[in-house]
PDB file of N, CA, C and O in Angstrom:
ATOM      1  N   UNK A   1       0.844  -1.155   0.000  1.00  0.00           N
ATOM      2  CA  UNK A   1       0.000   0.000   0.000  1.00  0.00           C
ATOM      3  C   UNK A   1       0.900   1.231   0.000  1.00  0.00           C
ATOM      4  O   UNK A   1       1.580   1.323   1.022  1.00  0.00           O
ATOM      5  N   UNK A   2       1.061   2.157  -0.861  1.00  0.00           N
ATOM      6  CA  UNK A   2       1.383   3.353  -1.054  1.00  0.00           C
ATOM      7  C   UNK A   2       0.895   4.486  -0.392  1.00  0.00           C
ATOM      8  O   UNK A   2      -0.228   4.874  -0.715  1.00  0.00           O
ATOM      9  N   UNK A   3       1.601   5.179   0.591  1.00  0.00           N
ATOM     10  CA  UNK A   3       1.267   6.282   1.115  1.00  0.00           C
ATOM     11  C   UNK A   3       0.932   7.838   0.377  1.00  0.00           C
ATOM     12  O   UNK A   3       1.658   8.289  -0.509  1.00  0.00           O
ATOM     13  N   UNK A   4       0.227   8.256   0.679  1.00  0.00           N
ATOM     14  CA  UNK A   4      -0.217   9.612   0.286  1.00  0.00           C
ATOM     15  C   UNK A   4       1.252  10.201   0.066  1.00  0.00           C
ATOM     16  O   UNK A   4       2.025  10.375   1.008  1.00  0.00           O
ATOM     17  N   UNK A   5       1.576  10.500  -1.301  1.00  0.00           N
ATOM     18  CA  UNK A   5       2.185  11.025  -1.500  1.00  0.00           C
ATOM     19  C   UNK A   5       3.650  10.551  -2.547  1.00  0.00           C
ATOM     20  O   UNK A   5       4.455  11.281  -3.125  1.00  0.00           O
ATOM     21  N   UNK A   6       3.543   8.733  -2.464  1.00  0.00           N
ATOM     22  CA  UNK A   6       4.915   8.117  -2.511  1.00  0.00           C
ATOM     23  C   UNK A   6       4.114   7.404  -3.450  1.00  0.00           C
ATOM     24  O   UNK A   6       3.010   6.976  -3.116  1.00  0.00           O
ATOM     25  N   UNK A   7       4.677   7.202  -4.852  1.00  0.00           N
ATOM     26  CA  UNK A   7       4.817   6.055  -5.964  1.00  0.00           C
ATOM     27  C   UNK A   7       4.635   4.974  -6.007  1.00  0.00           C
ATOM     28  O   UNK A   7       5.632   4.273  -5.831  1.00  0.00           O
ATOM     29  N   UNK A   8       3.682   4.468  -6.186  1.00  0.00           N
ATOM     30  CA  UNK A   8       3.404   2.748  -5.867  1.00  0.00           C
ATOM     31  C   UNK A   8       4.341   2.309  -7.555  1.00  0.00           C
ATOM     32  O   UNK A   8       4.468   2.608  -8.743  1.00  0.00           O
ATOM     33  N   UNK A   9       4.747   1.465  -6.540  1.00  0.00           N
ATOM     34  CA  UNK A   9       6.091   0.826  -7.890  1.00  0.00           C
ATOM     35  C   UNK A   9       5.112  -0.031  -8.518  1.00  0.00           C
ATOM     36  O   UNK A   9       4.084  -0.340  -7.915  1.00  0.00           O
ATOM     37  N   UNK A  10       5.351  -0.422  -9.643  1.00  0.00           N
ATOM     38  CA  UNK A  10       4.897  -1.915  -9.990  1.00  0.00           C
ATOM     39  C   UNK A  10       5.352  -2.905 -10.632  1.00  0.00           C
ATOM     40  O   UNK A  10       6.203  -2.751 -11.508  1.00  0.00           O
ATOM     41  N   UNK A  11       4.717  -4.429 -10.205  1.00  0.00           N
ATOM     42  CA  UNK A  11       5.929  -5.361 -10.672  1.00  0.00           C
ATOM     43  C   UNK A  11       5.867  -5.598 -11.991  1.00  0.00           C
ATOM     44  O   UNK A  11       6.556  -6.526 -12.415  1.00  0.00           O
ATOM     45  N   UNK A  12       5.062  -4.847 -12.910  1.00  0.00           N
ATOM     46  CA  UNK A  12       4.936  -5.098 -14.490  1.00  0.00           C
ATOM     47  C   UNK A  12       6.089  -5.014 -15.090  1.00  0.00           C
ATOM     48  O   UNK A  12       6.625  -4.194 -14.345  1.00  0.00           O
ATOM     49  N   UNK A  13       7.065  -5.315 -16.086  1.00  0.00           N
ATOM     50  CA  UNK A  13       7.866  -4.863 -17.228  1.00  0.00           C
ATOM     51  C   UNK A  13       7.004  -4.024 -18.149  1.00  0.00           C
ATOM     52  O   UNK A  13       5.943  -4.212 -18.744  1.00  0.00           O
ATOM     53  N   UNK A  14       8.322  -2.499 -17.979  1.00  0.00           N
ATOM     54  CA  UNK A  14       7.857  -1.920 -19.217  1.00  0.00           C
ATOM     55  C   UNK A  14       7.255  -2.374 -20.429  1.00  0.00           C
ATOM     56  O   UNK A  14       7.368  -3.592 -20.567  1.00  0.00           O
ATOM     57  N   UNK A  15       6.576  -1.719 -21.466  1.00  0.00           N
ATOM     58  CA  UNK A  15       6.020  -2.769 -22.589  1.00  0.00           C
ATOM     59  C   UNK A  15       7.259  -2.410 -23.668  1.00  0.00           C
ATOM     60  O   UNK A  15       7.549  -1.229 -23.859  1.00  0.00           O
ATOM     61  N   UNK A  16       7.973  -3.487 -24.364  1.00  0.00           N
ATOM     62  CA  UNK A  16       8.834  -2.994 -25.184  1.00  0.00           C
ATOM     63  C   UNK A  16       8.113  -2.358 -26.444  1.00  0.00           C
ATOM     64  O   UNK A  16       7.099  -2.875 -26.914  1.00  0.00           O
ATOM     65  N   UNK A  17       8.761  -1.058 -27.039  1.00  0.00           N
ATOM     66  CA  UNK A  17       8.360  -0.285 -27.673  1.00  0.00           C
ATOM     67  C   UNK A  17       7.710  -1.436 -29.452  1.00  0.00           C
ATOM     68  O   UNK A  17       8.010  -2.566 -29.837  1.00  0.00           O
ATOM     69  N   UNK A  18       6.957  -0.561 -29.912  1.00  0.00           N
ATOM     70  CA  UNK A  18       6.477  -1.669 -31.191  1.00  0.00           C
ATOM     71  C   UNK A  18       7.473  -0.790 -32.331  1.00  0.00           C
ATOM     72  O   UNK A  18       7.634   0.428 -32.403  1.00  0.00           O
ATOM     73  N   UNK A  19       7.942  -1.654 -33.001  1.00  0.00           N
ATOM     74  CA  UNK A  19       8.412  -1.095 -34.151  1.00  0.00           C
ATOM     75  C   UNK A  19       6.990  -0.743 -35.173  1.00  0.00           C
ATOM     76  O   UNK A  19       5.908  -1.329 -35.184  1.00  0.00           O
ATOM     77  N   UNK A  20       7.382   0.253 -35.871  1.00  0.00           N
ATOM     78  CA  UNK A  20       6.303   0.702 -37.194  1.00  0.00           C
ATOM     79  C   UNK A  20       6.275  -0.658 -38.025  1.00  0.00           C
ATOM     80  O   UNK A  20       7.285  -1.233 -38.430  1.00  0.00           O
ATOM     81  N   UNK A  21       4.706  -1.165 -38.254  1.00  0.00           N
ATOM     82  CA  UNK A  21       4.874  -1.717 -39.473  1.00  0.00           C
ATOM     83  C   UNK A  21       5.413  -1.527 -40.930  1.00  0.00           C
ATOM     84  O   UNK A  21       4.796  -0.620 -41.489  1.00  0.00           O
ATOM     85  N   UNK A  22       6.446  -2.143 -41.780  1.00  0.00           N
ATOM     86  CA  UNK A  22       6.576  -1.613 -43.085  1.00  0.00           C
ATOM     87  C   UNK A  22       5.380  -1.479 -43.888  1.00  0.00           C
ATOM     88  O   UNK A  22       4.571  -2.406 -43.931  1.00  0.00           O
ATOM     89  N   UNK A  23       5.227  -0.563 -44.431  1.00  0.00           N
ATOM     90  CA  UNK A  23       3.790  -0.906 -45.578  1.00  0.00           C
ATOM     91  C   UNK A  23       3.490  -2.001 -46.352  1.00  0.00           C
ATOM     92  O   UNK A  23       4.206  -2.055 -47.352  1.00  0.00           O
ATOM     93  N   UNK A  24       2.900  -2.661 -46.279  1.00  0.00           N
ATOM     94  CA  UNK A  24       2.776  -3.654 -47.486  1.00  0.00           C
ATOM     95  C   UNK A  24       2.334  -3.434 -48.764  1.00  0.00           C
ATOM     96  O   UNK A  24       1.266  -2.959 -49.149  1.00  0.00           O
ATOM     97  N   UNK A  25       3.377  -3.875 -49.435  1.00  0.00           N
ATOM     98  CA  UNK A  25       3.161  -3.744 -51.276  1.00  0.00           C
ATOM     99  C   UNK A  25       2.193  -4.506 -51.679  1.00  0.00           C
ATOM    100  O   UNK A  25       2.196  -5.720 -51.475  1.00  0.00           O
ATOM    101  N   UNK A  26       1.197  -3.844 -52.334  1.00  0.00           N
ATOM    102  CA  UNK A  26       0.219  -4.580 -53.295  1.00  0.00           C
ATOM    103  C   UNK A  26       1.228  -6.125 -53.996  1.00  0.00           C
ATOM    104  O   UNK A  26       2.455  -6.099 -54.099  1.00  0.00           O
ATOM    105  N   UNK A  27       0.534  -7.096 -54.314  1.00  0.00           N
ATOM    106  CA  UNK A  27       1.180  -7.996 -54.955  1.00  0.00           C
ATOM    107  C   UNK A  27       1.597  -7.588 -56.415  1.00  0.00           C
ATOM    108  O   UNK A  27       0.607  -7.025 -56.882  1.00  0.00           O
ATOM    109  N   UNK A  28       2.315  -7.603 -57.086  1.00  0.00           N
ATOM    110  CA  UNK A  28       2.494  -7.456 -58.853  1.00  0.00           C
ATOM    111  C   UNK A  28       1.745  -7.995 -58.990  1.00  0.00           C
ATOM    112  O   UNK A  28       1.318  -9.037 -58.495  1.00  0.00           O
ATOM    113  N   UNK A  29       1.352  -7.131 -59.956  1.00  0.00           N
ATOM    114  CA  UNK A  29       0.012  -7.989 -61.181  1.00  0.00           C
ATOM    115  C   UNK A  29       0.987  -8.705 -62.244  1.00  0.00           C
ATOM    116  O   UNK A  29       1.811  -8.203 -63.009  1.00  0.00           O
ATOM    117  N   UNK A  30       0.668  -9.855 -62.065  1.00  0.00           N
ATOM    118  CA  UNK A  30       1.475 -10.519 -63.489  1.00  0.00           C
ATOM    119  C   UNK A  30       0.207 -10.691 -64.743  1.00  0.00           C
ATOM    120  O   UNK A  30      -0.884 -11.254 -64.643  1.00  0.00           O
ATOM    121  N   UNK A  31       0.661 -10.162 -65.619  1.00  0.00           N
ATOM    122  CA  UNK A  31       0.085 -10.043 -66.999  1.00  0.00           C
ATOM    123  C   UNK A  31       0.449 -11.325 -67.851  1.00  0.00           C
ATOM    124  O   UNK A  31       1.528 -11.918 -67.852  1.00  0.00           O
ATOM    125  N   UNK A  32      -0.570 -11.590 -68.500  1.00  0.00           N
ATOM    126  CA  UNK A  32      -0.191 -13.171 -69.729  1.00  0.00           C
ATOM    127  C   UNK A  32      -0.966 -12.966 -70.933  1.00  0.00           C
ATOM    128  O   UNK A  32      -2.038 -12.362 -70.944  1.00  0.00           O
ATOM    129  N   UNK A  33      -0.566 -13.331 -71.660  1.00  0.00           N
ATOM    130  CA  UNK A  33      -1.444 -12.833 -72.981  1.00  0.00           C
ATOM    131  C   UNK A  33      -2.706 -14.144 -72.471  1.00  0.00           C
ATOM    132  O   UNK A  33      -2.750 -15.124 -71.728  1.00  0.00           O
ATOM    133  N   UNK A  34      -3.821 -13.215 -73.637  1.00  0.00           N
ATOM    134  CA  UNK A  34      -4.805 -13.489 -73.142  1.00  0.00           C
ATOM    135  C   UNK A  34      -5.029 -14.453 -74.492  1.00  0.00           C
ATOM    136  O   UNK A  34      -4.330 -14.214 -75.477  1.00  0.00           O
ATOM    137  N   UNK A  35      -6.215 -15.779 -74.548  1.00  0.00           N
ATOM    138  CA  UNK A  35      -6.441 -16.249 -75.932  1.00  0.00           C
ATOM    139  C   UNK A  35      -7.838 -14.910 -76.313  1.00  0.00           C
ATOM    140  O   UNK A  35      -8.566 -14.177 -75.644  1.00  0.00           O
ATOM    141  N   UNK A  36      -7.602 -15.197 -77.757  1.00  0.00           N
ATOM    142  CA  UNK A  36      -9.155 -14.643 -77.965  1.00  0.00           C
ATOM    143  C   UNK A  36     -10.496 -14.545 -77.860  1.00  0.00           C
ATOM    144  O   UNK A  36     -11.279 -13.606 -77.999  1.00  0.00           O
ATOM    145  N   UNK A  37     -10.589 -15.427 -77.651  1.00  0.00           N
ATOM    146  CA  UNK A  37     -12.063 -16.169 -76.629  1.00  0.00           C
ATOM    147  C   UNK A  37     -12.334 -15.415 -75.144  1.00  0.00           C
ATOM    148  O   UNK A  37     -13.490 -15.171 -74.799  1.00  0.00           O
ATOM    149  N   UNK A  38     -10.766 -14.938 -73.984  1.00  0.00           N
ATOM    150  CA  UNK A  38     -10.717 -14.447 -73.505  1.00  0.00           C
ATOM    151  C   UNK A  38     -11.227 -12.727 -73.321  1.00  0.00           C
ATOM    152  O   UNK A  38     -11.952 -12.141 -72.517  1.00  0.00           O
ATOM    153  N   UNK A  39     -10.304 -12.253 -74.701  1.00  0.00           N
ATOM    154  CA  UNK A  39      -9.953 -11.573 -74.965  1.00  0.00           C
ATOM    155  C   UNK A  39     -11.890 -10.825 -75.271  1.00  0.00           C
ATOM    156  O   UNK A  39     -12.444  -9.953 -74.602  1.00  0.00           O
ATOM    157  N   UNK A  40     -12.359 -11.462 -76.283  1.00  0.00           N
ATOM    158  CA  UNK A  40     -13.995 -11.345 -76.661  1.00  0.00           C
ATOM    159  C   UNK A  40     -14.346 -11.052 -74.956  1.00  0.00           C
ATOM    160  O   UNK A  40     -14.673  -9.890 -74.717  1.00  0.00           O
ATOM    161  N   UNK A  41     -14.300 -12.066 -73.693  1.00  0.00           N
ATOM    162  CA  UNK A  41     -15.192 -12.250 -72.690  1.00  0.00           C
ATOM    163  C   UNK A  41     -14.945 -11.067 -72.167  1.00  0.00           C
ATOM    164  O   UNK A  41     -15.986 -10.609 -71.694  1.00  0.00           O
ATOM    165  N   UNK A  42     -13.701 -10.093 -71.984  1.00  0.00           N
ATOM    166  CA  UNK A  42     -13.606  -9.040 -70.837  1.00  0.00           C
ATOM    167  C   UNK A  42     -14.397  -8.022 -71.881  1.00  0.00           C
ATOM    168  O   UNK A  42     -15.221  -7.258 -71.379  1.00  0.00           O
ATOM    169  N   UNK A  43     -14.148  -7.976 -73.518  1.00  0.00           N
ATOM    170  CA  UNK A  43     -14.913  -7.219 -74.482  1.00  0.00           C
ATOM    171  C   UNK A  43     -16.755  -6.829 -73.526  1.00  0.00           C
ATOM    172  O   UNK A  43     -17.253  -5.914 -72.870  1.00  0.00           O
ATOM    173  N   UNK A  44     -17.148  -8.200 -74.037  1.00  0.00           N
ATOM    174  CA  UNK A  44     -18.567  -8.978 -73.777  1.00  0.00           C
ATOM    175  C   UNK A  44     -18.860  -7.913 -72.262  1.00  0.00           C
ATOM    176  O   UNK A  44     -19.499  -6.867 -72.382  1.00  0.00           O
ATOM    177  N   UNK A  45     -18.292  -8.369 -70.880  1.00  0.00           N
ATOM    178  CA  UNK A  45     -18.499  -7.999 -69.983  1.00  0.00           C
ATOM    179  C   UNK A  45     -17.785  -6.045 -69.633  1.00  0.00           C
ATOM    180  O   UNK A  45     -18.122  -5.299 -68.714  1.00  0.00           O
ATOM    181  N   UNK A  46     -17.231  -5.896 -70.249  1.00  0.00           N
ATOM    182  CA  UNK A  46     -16.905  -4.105 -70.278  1.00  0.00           C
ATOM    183  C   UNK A  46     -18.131  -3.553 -70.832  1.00  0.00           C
ATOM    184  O   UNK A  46     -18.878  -2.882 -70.120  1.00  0.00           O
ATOM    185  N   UNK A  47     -18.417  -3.813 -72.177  1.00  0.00           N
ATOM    186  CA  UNK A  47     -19.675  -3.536 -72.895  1.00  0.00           C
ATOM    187  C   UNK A  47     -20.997  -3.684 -72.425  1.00  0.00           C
ATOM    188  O   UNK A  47     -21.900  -3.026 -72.941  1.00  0.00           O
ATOM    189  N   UNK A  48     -21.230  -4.544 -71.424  1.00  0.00           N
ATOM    190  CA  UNK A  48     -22.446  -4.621 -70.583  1.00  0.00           C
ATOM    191  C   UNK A  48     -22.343  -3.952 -69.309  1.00  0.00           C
ATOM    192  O   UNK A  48     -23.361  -3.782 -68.638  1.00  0.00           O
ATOM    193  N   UNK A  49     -21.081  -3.509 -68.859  1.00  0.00           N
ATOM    194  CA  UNK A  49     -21.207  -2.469 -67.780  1.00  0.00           C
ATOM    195  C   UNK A  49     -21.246  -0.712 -68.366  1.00  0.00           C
ATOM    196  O   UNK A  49     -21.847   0.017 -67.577  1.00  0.00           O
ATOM    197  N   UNK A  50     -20.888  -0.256 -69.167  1.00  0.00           N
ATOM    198  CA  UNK A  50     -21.050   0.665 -69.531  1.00  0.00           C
ATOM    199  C   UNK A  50     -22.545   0.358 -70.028  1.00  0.00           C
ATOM    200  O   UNK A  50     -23.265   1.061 -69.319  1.00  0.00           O
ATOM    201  N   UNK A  51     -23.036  -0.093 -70.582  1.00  0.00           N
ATOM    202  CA  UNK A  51     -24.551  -0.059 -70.946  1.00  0.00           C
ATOM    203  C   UNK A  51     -25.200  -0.190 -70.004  1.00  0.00           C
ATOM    204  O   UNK A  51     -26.343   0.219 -70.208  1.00  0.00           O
ATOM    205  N   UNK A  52     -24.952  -0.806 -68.425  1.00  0.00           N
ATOM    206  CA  UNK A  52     -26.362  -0.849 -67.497  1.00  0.00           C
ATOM    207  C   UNK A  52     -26.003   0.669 -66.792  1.00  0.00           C
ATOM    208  O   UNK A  52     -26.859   1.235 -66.113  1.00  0.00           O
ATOM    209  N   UNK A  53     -24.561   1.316 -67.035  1.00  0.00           N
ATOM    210  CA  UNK A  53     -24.194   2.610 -66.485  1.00  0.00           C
ATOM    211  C   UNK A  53     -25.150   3.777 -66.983  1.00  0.00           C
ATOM    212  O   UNK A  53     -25.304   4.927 -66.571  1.00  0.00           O
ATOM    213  N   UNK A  54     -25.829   2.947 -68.187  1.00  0.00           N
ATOM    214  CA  UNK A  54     -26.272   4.091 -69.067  1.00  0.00           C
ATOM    215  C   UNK A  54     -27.432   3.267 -68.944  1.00  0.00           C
ATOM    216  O   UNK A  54     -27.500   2.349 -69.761  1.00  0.00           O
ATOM    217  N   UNK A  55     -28.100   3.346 -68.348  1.00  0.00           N
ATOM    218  CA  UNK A  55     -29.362   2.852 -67.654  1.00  0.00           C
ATOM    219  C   UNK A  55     -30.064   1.482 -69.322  1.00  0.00           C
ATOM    220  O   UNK A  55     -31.145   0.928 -69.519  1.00  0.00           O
ATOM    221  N   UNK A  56     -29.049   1.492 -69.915  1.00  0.00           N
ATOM    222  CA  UNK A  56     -29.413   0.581 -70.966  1.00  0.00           C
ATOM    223  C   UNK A  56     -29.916   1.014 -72.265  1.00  0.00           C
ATOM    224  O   UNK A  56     -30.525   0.357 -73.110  1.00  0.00           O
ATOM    225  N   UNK A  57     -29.479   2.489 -72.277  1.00  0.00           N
ATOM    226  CA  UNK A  57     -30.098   2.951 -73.158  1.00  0.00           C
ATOM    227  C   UNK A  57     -29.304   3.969 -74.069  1.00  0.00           C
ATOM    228  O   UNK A  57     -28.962   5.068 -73.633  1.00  0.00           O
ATOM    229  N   UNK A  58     -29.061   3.601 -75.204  1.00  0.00           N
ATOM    230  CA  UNK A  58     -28.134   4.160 -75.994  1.00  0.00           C
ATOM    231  C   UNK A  58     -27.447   3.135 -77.496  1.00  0.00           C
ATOM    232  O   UNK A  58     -27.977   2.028 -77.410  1.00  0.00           O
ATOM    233  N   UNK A  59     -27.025   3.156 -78.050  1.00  0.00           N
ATOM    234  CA  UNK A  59     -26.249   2.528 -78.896  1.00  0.00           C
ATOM    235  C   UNK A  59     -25.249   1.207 -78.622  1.00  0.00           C
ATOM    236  O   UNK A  59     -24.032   1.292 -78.457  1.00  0.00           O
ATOM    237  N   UNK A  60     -25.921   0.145 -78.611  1.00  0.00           N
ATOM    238  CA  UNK A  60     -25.426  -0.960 -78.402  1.00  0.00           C
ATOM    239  C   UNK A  60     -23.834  -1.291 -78.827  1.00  0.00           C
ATOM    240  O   UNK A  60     -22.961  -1.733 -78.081  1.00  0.00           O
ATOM    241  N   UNK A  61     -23.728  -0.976 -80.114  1.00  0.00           N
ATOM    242  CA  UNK A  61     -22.672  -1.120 -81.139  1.00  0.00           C
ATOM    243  C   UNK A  61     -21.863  -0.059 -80.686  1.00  0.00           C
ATOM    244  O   UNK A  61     -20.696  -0.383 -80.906  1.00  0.00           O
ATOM    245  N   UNK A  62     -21.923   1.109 -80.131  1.00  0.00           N
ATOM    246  CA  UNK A  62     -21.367   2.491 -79.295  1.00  0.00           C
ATOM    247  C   UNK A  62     -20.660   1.650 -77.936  1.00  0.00           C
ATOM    248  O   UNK A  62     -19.449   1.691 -77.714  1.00  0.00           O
ATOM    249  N   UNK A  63     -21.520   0.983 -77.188  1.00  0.00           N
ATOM    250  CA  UNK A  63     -20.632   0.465 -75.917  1.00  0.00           C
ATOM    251  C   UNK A  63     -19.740  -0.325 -76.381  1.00  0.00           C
ATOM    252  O   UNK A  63     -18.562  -0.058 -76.144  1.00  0.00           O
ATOM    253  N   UNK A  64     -20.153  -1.749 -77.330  1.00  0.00           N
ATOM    254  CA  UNK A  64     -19.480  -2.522 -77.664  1.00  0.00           C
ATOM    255  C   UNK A  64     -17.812  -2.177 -77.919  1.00  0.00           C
ATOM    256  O   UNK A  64     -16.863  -2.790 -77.430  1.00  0.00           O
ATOM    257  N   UNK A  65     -17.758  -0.671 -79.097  1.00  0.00           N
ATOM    258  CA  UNK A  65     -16.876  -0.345 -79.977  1.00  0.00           C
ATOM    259  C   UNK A  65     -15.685   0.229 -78.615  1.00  0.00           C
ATOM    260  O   UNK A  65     -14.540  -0.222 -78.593  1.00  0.00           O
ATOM    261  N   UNK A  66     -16.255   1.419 -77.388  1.00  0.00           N
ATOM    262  CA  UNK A  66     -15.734   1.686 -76.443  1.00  0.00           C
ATOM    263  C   UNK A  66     -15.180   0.571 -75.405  1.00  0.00           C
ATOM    264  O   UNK A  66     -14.055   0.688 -74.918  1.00  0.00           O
ATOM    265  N   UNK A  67     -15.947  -0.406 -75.127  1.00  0.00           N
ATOM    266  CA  UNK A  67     -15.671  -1.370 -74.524  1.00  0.00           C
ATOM    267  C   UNK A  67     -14.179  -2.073 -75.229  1.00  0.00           C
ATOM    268  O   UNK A  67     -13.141  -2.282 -74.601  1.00  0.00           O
ATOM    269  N   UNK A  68     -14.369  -2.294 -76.384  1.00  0.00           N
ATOM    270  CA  UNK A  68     -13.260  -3.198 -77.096  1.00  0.00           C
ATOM    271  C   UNK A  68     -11.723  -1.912 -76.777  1.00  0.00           C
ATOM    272  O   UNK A  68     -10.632  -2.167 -76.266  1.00  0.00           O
ATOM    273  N   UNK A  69     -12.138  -0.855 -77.205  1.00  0.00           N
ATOM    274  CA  UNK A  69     -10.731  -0.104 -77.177  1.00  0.00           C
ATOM    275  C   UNK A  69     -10.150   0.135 -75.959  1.00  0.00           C
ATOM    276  O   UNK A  69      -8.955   0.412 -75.859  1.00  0.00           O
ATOM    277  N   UNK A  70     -11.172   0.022 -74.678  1.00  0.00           N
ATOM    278  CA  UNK A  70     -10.612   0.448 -73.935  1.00  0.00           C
ATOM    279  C   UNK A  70      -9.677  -1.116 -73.435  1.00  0.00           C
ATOM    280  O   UNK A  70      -8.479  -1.047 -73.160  1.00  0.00           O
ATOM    281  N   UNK A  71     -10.472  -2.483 -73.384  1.00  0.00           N
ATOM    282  CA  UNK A  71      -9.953  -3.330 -73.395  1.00  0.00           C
ATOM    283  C   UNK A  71      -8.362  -3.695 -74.165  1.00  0.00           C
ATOM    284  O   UNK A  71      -7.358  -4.288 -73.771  1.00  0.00           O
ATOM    285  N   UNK A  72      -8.638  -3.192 -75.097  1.00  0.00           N
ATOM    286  CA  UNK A  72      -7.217  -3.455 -75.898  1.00  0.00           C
ATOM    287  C   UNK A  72      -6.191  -2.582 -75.632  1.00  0.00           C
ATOM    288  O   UNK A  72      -5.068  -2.925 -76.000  1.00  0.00           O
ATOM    289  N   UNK A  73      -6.333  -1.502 -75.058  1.00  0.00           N
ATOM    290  CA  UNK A  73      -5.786  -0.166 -74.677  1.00  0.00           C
ATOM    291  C   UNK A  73      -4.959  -0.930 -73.324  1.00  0.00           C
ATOM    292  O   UNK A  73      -3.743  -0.795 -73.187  1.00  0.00           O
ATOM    293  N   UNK A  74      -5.809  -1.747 -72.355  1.00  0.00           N
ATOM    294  CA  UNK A  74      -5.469  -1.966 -70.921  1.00  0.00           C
ATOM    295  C   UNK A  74      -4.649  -3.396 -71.265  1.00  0.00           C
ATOM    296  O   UNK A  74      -4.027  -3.885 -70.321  1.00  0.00           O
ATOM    297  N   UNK A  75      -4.610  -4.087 -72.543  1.00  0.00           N
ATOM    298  CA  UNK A  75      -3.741  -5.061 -72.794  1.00  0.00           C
ATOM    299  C   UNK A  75      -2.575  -4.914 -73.246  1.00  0.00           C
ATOM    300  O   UNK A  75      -1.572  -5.587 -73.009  1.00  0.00           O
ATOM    301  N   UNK A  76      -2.791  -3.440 -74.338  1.00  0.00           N
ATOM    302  CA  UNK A  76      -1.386  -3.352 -74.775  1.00  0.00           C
ATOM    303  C   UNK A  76      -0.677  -2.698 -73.275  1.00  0.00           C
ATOM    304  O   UNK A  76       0.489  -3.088 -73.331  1.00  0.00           O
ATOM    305  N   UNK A  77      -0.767  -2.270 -72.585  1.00  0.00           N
ATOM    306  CA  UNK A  77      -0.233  -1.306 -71.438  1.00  0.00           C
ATOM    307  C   UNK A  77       0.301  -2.634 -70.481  1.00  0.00           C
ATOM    308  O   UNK A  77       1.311  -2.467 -69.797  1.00  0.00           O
ATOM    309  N   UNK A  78      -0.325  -3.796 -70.461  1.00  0.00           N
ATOM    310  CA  UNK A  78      -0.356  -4.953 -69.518  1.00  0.00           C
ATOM    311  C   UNK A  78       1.418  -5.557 -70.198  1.00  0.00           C
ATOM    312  O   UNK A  78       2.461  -5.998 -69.715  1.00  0.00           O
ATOM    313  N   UNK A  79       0.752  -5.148 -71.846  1.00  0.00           N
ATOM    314  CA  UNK A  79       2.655  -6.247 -72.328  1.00  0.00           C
ATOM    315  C   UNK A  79       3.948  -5.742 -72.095  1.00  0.00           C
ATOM    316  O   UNK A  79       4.965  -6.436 -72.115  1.00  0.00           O
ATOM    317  N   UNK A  80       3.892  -3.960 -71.768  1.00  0.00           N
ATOM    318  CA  UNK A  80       4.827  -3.628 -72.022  1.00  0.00           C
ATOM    319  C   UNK A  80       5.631  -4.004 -70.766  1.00  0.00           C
ATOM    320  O   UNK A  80       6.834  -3.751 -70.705  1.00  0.00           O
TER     321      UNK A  80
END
C-alpha cells in the first residue's frame, strides 16, 4: 500500500516499444497474354457495364466499340 504522497512501484515490465509496421506492397500484377475467346469475354463484360451505367439505353454497337478499345488499350499497357 502506497502512502499519500509516494509512488506505488509496480511489478509489471515496461512494454517494449512496437516497431512501425513496413507498408505492405500490393502484390504485382502478373500479366499473360490473353487467348481470344478471352480476350472477346472481358470485351462482352466491359460492354455490358457501360450499358447498365447508361441505364441501358443508348447505342449498343457504341458500348461494344468503347468497350473493345478500352480493353485493348489496358492489354497493350499490360505487355509492355
Amino acid at each position: 500500500m502506497a502512502l499519500f504522497g509516494q509512488k506505488k512501484t509496480s511489478s509489471k515490465k515496461p512494454a517494449k516499444p512496437v516497431a512501425a509496421a513496413a507498408p505492405k506492397k500490393a502484390p504485382a500484377k502478373k500479366c499473360c497474354a490473353v487467348t481470344p475467346e478471352e480476350r472477346f469475354k472481358l470485351i462482352e463484360q466491359e460492354a455490358y457495364f457501360k450499358a447498365e451505367k447508361a441505364g441501358f439505353q443508348g447505342d449498343q454497337h457504341g458500348f461494344w466499340v468503347a468497350a473493345e478499345a478500352e480493353i485493348d488499350a489496358r492489354l497493350k499497357k499490360c505487355k509492355k
